[in-house]
DSSP file (Angstrom, degrees, kcal/mol; ACC not computed):
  #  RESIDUE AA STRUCTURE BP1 BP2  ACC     N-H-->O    O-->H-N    N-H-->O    O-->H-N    TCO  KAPPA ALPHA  PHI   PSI    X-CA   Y-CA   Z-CA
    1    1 A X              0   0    0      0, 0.0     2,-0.3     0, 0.0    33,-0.1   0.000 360.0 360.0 360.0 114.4 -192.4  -91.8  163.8
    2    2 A X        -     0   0    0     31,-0.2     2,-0.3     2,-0.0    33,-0.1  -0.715 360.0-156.2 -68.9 131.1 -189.7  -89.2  165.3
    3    3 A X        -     0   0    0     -2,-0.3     2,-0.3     2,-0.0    30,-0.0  -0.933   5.2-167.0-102.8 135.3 -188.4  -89.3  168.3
    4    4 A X        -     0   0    0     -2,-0.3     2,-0.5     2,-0.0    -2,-0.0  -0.892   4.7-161.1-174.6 113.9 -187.0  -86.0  169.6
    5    5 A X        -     0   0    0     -2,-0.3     2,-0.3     4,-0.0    -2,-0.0  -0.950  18.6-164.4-127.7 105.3 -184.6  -86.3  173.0
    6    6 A X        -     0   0    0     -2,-0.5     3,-0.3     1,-0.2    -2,-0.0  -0.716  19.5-142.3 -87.7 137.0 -184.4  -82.4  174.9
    7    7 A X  S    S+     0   0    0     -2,-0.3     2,-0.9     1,-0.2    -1,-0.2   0.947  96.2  14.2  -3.7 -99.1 -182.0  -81.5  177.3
    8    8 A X  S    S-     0   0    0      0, 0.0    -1,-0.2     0, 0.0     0, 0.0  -0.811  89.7-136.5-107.3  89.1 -184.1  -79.6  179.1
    9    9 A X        -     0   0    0     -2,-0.9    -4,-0.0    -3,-0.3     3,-0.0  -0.098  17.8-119.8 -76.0 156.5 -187.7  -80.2  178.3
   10   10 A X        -     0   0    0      4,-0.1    -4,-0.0     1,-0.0     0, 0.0   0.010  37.0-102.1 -84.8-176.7 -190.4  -77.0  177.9
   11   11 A X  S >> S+     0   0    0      2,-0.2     3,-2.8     3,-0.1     4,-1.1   0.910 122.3  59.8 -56.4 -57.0 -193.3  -77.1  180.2
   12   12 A X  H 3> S+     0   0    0      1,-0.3     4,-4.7     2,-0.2     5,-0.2   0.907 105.0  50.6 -30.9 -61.0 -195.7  -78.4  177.7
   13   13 A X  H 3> S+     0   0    0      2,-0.2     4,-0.6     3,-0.1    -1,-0.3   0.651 107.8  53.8 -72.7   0.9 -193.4  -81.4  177.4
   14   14 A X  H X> S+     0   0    0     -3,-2.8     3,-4.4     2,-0.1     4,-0.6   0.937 106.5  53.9 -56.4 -81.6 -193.4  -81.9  181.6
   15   15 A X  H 3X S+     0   0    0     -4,-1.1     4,-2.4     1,-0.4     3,-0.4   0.592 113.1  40.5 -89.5 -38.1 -197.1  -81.9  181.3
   16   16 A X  H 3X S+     0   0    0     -4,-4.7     4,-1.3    -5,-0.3    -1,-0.4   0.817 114.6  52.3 -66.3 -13.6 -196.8  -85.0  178.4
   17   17 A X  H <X S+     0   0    0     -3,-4.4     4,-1.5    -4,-0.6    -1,-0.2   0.748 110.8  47.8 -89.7 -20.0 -194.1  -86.6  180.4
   18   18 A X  H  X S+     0   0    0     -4,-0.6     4,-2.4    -3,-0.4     3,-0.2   0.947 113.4  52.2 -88.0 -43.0 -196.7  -86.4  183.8
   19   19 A X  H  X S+     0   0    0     -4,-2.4     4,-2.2     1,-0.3    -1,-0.2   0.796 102.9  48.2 -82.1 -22.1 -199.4  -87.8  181.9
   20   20 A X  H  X S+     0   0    0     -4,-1.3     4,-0.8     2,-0.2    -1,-0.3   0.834 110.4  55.9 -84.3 -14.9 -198.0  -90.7  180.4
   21   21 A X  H  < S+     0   0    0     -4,-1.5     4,-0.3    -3,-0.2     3,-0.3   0.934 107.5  50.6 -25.3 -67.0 -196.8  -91.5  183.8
   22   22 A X  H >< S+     0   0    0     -4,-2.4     3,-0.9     1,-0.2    -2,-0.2   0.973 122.1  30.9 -48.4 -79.7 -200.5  -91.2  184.9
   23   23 A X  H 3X S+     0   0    0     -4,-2.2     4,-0.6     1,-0.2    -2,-0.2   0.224  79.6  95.2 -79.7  26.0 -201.6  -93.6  182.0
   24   24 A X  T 3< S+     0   0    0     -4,-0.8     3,-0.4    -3,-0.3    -1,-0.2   0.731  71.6  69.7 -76.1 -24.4 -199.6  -95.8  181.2
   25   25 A X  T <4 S+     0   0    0     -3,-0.9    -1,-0.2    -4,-0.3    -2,-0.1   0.787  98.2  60.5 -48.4 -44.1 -201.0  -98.6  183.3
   26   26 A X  T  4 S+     0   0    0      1,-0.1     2,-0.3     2,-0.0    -1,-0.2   0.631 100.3  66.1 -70.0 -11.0 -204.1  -98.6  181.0
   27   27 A X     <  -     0   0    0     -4,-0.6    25,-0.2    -3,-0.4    -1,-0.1  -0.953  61.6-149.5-122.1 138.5 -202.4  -99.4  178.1
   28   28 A X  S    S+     0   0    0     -2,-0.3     2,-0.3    23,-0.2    24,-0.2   0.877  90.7  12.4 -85.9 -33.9 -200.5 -101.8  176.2
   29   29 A X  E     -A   51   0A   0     22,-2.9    22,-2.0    -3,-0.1     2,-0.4  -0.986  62.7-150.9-140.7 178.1 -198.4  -99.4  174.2
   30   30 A X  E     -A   50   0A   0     -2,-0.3     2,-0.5    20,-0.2    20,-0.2  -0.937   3.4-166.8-138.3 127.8 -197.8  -95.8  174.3
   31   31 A X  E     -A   49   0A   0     18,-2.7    18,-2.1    -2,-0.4     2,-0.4  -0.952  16.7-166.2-112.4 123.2 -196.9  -93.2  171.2
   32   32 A X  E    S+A   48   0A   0     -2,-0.5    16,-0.2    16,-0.2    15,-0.1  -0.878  77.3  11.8-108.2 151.0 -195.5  -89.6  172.5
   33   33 A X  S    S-     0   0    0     14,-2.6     2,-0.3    -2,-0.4    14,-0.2   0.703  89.8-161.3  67.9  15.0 -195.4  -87.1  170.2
   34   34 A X        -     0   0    0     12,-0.3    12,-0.7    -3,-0.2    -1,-0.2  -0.181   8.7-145.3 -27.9  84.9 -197.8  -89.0  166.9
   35   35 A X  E     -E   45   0B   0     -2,-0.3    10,-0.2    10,-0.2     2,-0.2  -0.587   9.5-153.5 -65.8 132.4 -197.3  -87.6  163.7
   36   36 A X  E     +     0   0B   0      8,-0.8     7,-1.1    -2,-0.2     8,-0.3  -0.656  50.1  32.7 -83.1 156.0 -200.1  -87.6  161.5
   37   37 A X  E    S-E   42   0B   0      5,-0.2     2,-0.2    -2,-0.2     5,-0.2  -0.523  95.0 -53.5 123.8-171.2 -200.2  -87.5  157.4
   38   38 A X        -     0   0    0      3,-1.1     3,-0.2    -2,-0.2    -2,-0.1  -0.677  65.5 -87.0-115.1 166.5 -197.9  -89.0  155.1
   39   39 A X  S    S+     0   0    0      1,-0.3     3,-0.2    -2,-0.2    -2,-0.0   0.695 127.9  31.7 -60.5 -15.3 -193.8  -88.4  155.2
   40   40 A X  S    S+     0   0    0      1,-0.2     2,-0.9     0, 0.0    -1,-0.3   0.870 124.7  53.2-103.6 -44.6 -193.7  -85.0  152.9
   41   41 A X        -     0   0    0     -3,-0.2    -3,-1.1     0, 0.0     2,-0.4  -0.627  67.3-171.2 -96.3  50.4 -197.2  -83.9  154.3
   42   42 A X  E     -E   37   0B   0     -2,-0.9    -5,-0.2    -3,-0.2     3,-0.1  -0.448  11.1-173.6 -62.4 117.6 -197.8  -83.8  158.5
   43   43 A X  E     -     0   0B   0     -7,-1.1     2,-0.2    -2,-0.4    -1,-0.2   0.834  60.7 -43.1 -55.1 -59.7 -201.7  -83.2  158.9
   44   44 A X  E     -     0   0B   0     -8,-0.3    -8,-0.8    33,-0.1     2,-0.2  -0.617  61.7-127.6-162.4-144.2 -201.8  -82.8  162.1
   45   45 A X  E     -E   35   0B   0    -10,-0.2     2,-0.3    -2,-0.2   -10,-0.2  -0.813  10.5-140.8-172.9 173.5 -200.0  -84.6  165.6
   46   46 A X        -     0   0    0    -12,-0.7   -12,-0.3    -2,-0.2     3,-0.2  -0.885  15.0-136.4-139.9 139.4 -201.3  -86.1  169.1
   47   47 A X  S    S+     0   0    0     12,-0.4   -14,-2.6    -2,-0.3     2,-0.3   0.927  89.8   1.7 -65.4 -46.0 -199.5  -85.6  172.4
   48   48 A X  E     -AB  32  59A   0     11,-1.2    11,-2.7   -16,-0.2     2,-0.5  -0.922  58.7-158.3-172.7 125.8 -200.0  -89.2  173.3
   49   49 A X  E     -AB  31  58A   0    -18,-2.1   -18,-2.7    -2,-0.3     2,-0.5  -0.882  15.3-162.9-106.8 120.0 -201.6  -92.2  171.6
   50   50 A X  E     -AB  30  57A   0      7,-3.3     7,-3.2    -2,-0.5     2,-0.4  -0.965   9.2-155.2-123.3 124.1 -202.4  -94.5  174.1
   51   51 A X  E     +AB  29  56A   0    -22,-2.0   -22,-2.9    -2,-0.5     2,-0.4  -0.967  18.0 166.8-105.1  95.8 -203.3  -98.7  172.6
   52   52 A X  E >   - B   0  55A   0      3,-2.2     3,-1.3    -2,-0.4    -2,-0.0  -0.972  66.2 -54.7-139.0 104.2 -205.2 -101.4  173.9
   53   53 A X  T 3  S-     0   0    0     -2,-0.4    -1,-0.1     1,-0.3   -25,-0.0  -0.286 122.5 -23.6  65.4-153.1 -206.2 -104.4  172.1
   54   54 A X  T 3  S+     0   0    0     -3,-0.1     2,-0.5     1,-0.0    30,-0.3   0.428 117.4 100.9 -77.4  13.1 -208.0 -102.7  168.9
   55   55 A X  E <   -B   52   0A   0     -3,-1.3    -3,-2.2    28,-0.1     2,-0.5  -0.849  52.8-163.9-131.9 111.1 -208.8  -99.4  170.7
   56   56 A X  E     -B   51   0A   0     28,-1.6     2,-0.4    -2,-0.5    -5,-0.3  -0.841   2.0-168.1-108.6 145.4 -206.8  -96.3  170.1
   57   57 A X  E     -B   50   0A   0     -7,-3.2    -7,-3.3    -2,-0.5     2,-0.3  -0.924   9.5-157.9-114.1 136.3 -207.4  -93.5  172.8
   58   58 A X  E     -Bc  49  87A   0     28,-0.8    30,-1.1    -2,-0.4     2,-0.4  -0.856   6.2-158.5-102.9 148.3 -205.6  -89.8  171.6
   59   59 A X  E     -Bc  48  88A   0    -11,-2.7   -11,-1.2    -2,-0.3   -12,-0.4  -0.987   9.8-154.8-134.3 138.7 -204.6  -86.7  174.5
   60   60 A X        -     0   0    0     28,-2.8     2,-0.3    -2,-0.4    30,-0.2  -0.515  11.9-155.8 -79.5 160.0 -204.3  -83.5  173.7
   61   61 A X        +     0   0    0     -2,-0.3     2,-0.3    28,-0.2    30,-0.2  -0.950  14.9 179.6-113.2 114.0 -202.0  -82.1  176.4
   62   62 A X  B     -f   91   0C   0     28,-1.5    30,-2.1    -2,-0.3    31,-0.2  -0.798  31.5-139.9-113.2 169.8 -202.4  -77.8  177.0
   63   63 A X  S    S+     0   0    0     -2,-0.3    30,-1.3    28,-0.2     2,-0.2   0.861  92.2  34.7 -99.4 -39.9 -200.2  -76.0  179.7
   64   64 A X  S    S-     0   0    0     28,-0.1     2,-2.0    29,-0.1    28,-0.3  -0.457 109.5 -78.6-106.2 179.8 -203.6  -73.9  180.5
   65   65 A X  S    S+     0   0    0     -2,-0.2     2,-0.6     1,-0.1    26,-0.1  -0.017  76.0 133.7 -72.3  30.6 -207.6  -74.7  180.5
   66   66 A X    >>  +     0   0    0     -2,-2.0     3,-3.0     1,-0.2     4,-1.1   0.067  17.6 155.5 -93.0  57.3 -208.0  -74.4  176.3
   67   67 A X  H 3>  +     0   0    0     -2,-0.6     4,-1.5     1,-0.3    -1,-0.2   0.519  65.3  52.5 -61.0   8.4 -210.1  -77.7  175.9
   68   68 A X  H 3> S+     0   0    0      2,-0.2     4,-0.8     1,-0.2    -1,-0.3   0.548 108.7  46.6-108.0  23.4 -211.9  -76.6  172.6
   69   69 A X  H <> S+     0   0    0     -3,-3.0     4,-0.9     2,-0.1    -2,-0.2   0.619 115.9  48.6 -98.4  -8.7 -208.7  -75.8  170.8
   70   70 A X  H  X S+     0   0    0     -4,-1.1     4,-1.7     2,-0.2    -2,-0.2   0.806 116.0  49.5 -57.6 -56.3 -207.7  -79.4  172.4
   71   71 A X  H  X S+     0   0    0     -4,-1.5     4,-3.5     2,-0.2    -3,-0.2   0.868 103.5  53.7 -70.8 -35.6 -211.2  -80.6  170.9
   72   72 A X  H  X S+     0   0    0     -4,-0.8     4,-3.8     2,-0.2     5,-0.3   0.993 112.4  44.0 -56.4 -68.7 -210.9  -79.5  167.7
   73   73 A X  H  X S+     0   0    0     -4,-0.9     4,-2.2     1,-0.2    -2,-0.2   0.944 111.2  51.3 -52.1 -34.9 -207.6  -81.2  167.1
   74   74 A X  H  < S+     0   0    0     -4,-1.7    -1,-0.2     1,-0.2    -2,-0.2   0.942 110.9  48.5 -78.8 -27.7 -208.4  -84.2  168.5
   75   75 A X  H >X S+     0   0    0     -4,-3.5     3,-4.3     2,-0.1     4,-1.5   0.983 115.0  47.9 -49.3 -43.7 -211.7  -84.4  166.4
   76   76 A X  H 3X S+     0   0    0     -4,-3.8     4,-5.1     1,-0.3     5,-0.2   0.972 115.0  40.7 -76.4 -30.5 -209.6  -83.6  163.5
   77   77 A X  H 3X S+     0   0    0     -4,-2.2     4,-0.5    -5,-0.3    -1,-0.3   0.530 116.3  50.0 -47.6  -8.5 -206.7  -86.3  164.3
   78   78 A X  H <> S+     0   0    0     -3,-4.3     4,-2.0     3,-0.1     3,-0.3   0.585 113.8  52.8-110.2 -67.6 -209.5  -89.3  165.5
   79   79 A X  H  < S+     0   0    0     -4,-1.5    -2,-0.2     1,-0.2    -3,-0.1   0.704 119.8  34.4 -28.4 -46.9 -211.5  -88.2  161.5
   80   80 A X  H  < S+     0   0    0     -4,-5.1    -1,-0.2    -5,-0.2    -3,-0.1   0.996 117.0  44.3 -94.8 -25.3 -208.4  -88.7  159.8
   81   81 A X  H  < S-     0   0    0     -4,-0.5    -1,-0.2    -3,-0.3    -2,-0.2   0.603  98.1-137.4 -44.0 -27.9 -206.7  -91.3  161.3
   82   82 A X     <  +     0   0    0     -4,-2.0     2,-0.3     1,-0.1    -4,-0.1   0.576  42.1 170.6  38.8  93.9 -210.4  -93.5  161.5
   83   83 A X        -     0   0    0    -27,-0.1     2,-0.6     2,-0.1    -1,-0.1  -0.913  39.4-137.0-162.6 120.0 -209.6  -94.6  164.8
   84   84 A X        +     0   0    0    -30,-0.3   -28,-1.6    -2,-0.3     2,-0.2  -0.962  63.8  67.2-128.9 119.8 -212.0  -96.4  167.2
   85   85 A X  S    S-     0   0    0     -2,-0.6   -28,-0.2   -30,-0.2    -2,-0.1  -0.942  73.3 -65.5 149.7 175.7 -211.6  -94.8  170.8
   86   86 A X        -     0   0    0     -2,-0.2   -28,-0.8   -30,-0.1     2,-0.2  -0.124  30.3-137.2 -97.2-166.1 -211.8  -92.3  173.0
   87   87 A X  E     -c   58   0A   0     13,-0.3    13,-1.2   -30,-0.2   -28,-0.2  -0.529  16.1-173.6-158.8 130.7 -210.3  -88.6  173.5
   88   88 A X  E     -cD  59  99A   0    -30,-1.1   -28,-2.8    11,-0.3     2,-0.3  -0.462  17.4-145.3-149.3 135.9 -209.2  -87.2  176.3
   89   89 A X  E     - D   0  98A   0      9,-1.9     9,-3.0   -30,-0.2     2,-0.4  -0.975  13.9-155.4-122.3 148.8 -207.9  -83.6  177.2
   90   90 A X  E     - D   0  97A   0     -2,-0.3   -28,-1.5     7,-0.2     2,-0.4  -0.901   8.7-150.4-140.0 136.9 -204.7  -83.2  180.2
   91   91 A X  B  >  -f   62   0C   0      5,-2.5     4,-0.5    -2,-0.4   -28,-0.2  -0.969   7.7-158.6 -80.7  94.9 -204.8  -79.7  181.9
   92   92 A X  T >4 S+     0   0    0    -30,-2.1     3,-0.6    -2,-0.4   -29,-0.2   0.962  86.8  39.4 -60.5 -50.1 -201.0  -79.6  182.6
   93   93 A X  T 34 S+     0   0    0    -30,-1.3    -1,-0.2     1,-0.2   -29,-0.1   0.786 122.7  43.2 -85.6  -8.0 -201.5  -76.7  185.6
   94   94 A X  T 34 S-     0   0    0    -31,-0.1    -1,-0.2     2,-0.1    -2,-0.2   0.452  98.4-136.9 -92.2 -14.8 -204.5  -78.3  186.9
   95   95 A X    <<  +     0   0    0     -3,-0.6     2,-0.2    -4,-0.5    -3,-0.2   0.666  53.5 146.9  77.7  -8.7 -203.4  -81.8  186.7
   96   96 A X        -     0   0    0     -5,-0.2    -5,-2.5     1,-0.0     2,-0.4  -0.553  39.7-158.8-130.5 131.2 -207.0  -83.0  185.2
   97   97 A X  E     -D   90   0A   0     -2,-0.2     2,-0.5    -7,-0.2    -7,-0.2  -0.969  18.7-170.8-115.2 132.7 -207.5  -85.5  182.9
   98   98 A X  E     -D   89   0A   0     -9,-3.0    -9,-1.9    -2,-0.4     2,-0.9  -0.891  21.2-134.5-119.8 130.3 -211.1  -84.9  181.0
   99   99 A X  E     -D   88   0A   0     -2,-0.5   -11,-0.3   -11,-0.2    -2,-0.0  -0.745  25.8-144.7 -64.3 102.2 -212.9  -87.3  178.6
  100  100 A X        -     0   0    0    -13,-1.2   -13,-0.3    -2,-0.9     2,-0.3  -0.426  16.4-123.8 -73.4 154.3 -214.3  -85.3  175.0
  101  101 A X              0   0    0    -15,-0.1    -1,-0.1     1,-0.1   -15,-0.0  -0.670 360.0 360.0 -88.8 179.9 -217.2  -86.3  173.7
  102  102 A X              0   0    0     -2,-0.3    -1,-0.1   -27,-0.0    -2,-0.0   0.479 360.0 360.0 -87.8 360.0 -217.0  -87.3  170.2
């Protein structure tokens, strides 16, 4: 995993910074910024990978309301990754954390 330290962080990365704020209580550890794939090959990435006990939960974070381009990635991140969990979509201007179904 790379870790990536801005200056001055975009909006997008506020909105990851507010959410793991929000959830971080529920979980035992916390992944910003998840690359998927193998080291020559990224697949795909996850905003925040959130880990409790055997159960990994993914969130998309968007800056606006676009949960199915938010659902689509997170289906395709929990299919390759074979992941047993939830996914979750974060509204960054709205504040709003949403459950997907699978």
């Amino acid at each position: 995993m790379k870790q990536i330290l801005l200056n001055k962080p975009n909006k997008h990365d506020r909105y990851v910074l507010e959410l793991y704020k929000k959830v971080q209580h529920r979980y035992d550890y916390l992944i910003l910024d998840y690359e998927i794939g193998k080291s020559k090959r990224t697949l795909g990435q996850v905003d925040l990978a959130g880990i409790k006990e055997d159960k990994t939960d993914l969130y998309e974070v968007k800056c606006s309301y676009r949960i199915h381009k938010a659902q689509k990635q997170l289906k395709r991140a929990k299919k390759i990754m074979k992941i047993n969990g939830s996914l979750f979509f974060y509204c960054g201007s709205s504040g709003k954390i949403e459950q997907l179904m699978d």
